[in-house]
C-alpha positions in Angstrom: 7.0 -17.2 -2.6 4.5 -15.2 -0.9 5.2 -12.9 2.1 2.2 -13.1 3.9 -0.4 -15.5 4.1 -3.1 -14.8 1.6 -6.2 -16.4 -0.2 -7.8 -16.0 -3.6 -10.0 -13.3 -1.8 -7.1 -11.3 -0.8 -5.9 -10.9 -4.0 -8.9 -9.5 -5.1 -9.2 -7.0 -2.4 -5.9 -5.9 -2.6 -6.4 -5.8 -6.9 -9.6 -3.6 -5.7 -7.6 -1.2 -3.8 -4.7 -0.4 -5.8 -6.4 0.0 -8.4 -9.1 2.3 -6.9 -6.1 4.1 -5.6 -3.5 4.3 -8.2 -5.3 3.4 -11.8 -4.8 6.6 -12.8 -0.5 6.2 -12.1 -0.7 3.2 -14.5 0.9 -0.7 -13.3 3.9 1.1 -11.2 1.8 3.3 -9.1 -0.8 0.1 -8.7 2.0 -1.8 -7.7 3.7 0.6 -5.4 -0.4 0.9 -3.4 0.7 -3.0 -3.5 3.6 -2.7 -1.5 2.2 0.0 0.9 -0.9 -2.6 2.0 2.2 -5.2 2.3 4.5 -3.7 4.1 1.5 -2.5 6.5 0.6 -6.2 7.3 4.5 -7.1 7.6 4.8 -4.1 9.7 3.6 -5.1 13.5 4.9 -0.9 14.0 3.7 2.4 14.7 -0.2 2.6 13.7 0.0 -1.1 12.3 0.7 -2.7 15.4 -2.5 -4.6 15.1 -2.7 -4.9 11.5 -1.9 -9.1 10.5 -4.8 -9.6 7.5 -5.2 -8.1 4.3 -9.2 -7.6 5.7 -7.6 -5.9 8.5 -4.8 -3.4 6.1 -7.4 -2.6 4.1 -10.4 -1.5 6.2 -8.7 -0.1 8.8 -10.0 2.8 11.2 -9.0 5.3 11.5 -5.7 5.4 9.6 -7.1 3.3 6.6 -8.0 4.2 3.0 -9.8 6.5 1.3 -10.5 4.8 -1.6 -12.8 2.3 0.3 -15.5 4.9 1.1 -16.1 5.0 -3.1 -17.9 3.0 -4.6 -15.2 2.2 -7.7 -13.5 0.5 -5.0 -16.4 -2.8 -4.7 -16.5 -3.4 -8.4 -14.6 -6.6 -10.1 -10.9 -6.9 -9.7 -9.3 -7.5 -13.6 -7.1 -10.5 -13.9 -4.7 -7.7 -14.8 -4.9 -5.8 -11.5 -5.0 -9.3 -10.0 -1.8 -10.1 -11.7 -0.1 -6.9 -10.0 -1.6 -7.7 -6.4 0.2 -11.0 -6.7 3.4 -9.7 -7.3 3.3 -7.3 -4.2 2.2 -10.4 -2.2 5.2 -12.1 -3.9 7.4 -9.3 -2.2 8.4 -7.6 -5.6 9.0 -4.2 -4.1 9.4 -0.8 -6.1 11.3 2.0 -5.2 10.0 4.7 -3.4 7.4 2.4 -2.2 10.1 -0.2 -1.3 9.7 0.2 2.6 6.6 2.8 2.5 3.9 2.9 5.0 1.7 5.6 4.5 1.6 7.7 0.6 -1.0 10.3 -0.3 -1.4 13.0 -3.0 -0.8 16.3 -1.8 -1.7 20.0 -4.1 2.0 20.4 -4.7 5.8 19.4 -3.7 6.0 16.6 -1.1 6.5 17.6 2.3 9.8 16.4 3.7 8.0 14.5 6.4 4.1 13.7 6.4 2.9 13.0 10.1 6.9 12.1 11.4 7.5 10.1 8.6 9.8 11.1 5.8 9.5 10.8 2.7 11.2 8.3 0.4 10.1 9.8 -2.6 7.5 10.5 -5.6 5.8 8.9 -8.0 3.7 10.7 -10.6 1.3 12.4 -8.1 2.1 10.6 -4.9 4.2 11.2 -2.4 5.6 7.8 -0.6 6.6 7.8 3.4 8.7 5.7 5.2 9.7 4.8 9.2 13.3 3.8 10.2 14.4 0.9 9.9 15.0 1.3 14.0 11.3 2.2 14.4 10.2 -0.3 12.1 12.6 -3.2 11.0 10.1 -6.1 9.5 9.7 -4.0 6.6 13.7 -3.5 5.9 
């Protein structure tokens, strides 16, 4: 059962964007982008106070993501990558993404904390950040 309202079209932009952000990190790193643009819409926290839609998660400014400023971003979603968005909107969460708002791929070791935030972890080559539960408890 999905946690958050979503449409066919949703799916695809969310496919689009973890895959333009995480292809490289293979199905877990895609999936874990998944659960960052999830948790963002669950959040109603922080910088995602205003953030309800997955038009709105994924297009935000400032704040938003890189990846839609390329153009490998606007081609076709895969029924695979479509596939993995589903799951994240399903709520399958993965672990350091699990309650992650914010990741990015830094030159070297994570930083213990990335604007406040600390971090919950690494995958491959990004670094996952998450709030407190007390700052930020709809995505515990």
């Amino acid at each position: 059962m999905a946690v958050i309202a979503f449409t066919e079209k949703n799916v695809d932009l969310l496919a689009r964007l973890m895959r333009a952000e995480a292809e490289g990190e293979g199905q877990l790193g895609m999936l874990m982008v998944g659960n960052v643009g999830v948790n963002r819409i669950l959040a109603n926290c922080l910088d995602f106070k205003d953030i309800r839609t997955m038009n709105q998660m994924v297009f935000q400014n400032p704040g938003g993501f890189e990846a839609t400023q390329k153009g490998y971003f606007y081609q076709r979603a895969r029924e695979s990558e479509k596939r993995l968005a589903r799951r994240t909107i399903n709520g399958e969460r993965f672990h350091p993404a699990t309650n992650s708002l914010w990741f990015f791929k830094p030159q070297g070791n994570c930083p213990a904390q990335w604007f406040n935030q600390w971090n919950s972890g690494r995958f491959k080559s990004h670094c996952f950040y998450s709030p407190t539960q007390s700052d930020c408890p709809s995505v515990f």
